[in-house]
DRENLUMVEX-349653 format. One line per 5 residues: number of its first residue (from 1); their letters; for each residue x, y, z of N, C-alpha, C. Coordinates in steps of 0.02 Angstrom, whole numbers, plus 50000, padded with zeros to 5 digits. Each point is the difference from the previous one (the first is absolute). Example, Ala and Ser with C-alpha at 12.3 -4.5 7.8 and 13.67 -1.06 7.14 Angstrom:
<atoms>
1> as> 50660:49716:50390:49955:50059:50000:50045:50060:50000; 49982:50053:49964:50042:50059:50003:49961:50055:50037 $
</atoms>
This chain:
<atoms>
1> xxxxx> 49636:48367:50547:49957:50057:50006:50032:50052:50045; 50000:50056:49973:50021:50059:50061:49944:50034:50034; 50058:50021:50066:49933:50036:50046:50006:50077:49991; 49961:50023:49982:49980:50059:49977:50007:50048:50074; 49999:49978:50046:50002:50053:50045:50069:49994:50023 $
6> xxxxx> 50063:49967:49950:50061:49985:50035:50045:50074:49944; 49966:50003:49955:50015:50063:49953:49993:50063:50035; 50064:50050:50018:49977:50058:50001:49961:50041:49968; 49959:50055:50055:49939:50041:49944:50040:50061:49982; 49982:50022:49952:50038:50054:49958:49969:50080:50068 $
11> xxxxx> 50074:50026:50013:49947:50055:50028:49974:50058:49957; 49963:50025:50012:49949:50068:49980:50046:50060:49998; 50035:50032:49950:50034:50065:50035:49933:50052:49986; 50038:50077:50058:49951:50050:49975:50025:50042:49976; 49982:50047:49978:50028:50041:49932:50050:50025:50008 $
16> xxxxx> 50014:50024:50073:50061:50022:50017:50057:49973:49985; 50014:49923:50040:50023:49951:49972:50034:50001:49919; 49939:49988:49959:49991:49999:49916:50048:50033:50002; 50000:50079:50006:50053:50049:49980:50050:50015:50038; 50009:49957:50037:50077:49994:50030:50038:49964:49979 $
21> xxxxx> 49962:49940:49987:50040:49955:49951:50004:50027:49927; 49949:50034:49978:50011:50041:49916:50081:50041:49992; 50008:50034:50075:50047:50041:49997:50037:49967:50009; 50016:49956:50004:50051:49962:50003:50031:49947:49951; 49977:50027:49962:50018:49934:49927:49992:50055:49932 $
26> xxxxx> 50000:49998:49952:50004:50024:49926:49969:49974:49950; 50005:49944:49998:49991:49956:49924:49918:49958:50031; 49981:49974:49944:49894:49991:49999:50004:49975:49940; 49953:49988:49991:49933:49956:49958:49940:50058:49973; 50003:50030:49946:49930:50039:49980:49974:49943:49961 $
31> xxxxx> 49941:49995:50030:49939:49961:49956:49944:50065:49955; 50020:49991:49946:49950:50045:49963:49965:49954:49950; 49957:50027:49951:49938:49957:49971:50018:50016:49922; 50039:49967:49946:50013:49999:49952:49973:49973:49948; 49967:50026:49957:49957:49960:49959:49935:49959:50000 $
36> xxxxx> 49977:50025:50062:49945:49958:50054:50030:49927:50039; 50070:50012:49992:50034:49936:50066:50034:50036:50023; 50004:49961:50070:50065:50035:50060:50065:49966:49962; 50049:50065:50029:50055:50006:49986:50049:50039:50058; 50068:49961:50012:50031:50022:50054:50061:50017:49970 $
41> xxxxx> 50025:50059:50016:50074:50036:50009:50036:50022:50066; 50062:50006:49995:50035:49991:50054:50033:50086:49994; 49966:50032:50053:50034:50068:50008:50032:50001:50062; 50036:50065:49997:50047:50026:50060:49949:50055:50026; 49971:49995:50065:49964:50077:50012:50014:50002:50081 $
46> xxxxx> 49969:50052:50005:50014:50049:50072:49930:50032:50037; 50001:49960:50048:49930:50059:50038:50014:50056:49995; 49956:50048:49994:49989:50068:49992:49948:50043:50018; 50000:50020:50063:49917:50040:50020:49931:49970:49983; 49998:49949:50026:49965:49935:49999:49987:49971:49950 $
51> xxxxx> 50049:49987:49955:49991:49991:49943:50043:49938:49958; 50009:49975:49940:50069:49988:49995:50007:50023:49930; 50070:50014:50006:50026:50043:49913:50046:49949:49961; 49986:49986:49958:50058:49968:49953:50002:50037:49930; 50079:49977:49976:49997:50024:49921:49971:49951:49957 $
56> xxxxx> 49999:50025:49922:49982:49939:49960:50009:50047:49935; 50023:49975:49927:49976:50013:49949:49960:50014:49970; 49986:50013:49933:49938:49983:49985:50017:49925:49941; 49934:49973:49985:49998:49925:50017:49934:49964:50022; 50025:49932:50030:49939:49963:50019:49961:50013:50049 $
61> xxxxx> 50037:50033:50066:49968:50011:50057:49980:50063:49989; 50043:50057:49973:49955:50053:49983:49922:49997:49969; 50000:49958:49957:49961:49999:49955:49944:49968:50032; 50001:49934:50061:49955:49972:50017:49978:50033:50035; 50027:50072:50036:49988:50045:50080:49950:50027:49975 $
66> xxxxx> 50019:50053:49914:49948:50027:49986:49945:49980:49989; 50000:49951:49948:49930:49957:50006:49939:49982:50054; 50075:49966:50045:49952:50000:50083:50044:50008:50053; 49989:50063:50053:50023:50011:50019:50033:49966:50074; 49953:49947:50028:49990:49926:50036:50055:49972:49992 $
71> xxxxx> 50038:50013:50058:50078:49955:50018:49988:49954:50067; 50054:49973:49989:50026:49972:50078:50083:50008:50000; 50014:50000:50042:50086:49986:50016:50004:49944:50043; 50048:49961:50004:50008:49952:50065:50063:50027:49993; 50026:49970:50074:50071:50015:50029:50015:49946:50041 $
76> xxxxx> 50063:49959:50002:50014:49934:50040:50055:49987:50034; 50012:49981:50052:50057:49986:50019:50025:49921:50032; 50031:49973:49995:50013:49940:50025:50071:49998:50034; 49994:49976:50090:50047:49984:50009:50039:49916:50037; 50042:49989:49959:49990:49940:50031:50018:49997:50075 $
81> xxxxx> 50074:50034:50016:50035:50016:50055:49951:50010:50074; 49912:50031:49962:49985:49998:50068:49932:49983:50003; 49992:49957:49938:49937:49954:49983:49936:50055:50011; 50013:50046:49955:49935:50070:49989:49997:49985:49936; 49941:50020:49974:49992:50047:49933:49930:50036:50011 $
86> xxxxx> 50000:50065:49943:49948:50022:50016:49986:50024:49938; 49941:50023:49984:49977:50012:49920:49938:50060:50025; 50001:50044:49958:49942:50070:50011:50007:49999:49930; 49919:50040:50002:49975:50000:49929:49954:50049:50019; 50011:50058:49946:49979:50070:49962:49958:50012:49979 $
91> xxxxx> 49952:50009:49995:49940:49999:49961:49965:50083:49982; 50007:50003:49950:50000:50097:49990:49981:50009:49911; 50009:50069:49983:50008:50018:49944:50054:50036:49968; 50003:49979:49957:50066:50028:49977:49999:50084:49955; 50035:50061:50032:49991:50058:49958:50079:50018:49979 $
96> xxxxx> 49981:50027:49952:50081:50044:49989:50014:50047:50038; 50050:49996:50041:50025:50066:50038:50034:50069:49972; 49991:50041:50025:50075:50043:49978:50070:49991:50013; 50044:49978:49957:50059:49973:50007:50040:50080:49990; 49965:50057:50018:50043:50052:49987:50015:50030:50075 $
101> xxxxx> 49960:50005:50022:49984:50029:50074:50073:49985:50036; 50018:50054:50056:50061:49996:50040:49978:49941:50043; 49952:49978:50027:50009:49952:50044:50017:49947:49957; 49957:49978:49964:49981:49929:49970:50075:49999:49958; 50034:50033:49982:50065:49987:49979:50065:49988:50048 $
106> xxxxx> 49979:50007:50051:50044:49978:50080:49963:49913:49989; 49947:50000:50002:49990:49933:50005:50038:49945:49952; 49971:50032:49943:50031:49987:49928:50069:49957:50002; 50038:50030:50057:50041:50007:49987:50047:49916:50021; 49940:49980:50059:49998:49931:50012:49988:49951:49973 $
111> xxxxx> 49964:50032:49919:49969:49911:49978:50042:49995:49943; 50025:49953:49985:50033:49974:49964:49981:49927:49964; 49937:50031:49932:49988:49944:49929:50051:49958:49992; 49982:49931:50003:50044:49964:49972:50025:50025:49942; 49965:49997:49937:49999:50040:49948:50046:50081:50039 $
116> xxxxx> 50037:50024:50002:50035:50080:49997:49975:50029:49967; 49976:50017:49943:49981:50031:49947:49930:50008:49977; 49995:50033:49991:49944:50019:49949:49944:49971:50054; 49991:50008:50060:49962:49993:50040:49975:50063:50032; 49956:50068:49967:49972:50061:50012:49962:50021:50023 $
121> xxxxx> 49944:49938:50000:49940:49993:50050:50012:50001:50047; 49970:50031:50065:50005:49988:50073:49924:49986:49996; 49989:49948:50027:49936:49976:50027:49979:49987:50082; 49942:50003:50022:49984:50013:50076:49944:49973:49997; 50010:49936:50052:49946:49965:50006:49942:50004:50074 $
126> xxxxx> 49956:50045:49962:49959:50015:50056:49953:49946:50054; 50037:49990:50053:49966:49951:50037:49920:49983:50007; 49971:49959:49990:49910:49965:50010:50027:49964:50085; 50044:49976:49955:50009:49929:50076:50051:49993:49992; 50040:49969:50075:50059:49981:50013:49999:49939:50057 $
131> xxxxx> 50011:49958:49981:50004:49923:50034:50074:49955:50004; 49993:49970:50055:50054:49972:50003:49995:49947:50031; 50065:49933:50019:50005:49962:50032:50082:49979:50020; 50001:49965:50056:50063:49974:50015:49996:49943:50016; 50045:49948:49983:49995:49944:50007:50082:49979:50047 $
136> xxxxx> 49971:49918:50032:50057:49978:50017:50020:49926:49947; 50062:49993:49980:50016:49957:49964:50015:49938:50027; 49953:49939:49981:50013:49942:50033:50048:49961:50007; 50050:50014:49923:50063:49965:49970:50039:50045:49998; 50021:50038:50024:50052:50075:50004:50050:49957:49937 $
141> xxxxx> 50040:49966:50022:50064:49967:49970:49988:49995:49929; 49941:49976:49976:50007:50025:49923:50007:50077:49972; 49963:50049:50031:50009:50043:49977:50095:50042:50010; 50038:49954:50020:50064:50001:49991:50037:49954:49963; 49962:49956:49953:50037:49966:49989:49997:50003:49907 $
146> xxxxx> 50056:49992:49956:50001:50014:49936:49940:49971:49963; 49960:50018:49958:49954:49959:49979:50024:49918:49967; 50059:50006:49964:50034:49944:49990:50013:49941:50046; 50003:50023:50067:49990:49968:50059:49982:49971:50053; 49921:50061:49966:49941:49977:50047:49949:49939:49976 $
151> xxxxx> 49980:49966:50043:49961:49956:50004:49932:50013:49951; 50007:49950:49946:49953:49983:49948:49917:50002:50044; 49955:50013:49950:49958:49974:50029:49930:49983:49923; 49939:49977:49997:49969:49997:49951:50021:49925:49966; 49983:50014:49928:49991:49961:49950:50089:49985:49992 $
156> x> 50037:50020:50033:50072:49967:49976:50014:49931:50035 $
</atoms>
């Protein structure tokens, strides 16, 4: 049996936090609502005047935004080196921006679609909520170690 109070507690960040760590990373998780199920894609985006902007095609996530405009983003980081990780999550709506404007094309100029191409949409996800947490890692050493190498666990 484990002792539950031998587990570190996840701390609370505050929003500030959230978007310090936002600015500091690129790549996320959009959870949008496809067909009446969740569905997750992996974009490159950028805070932006409290906001966040990514590109996209048009397509699945276009198509699910319009329908409903109800996103989330997550953003994650893991390190093993100093037994952190931390995860914030977005909670907003999603509008089309102007991808013409002199500013927003300075921004532009940072995000980089996996996809290169045919990615015309600029989208901006208007914040509801912004939450976060940081954690300390109990097993640091796996998260350095090859998955091929790391220690099984489960039904094997």
């Amino acid at each position: 049996m484990t002792d539950k109070n031998m587990v570190p507690a996840a701390e609370i960040l505050d929003t500030d936090e959230c978007w310090r760590l936002l600015e500091n990373t690129s790549v996320g998780r959009l959870a949008v609502v496809v067909d009446g199920q969740p569905d997750v894609f992996p974009v490159s985006f950028k805070p932006d005047g409290g906001g966040l902007l990514f590109r996209t095609g048009s397509g699945t996530k276009l198509d699910a935004m319009e329908a409903n405009s109800l996103v989330a983003l997550e953003a994650d980081s893991v390190s093993g080196e100093f037994g952190l990780a931390w995860s914030v999550v977005v909670k907003g709506k999603a509008v089309q921006d102007d991808a013409s404007g002199t500013s927003l094309n300075d921004t532009r100029r940072g995000l980089f679609p996996w996809q290169g191409v045919g990615q015309e949409h600029l989208i901006r996800i208007i914040p509801q909520s912004v939450t976060g947490r940081k954690f300390t890692l109990s097993a640091t050493g796996t998260w350095r170690t090859a998955l091929d190498d790391a220690t099984r666990a489960g039904l094997e």
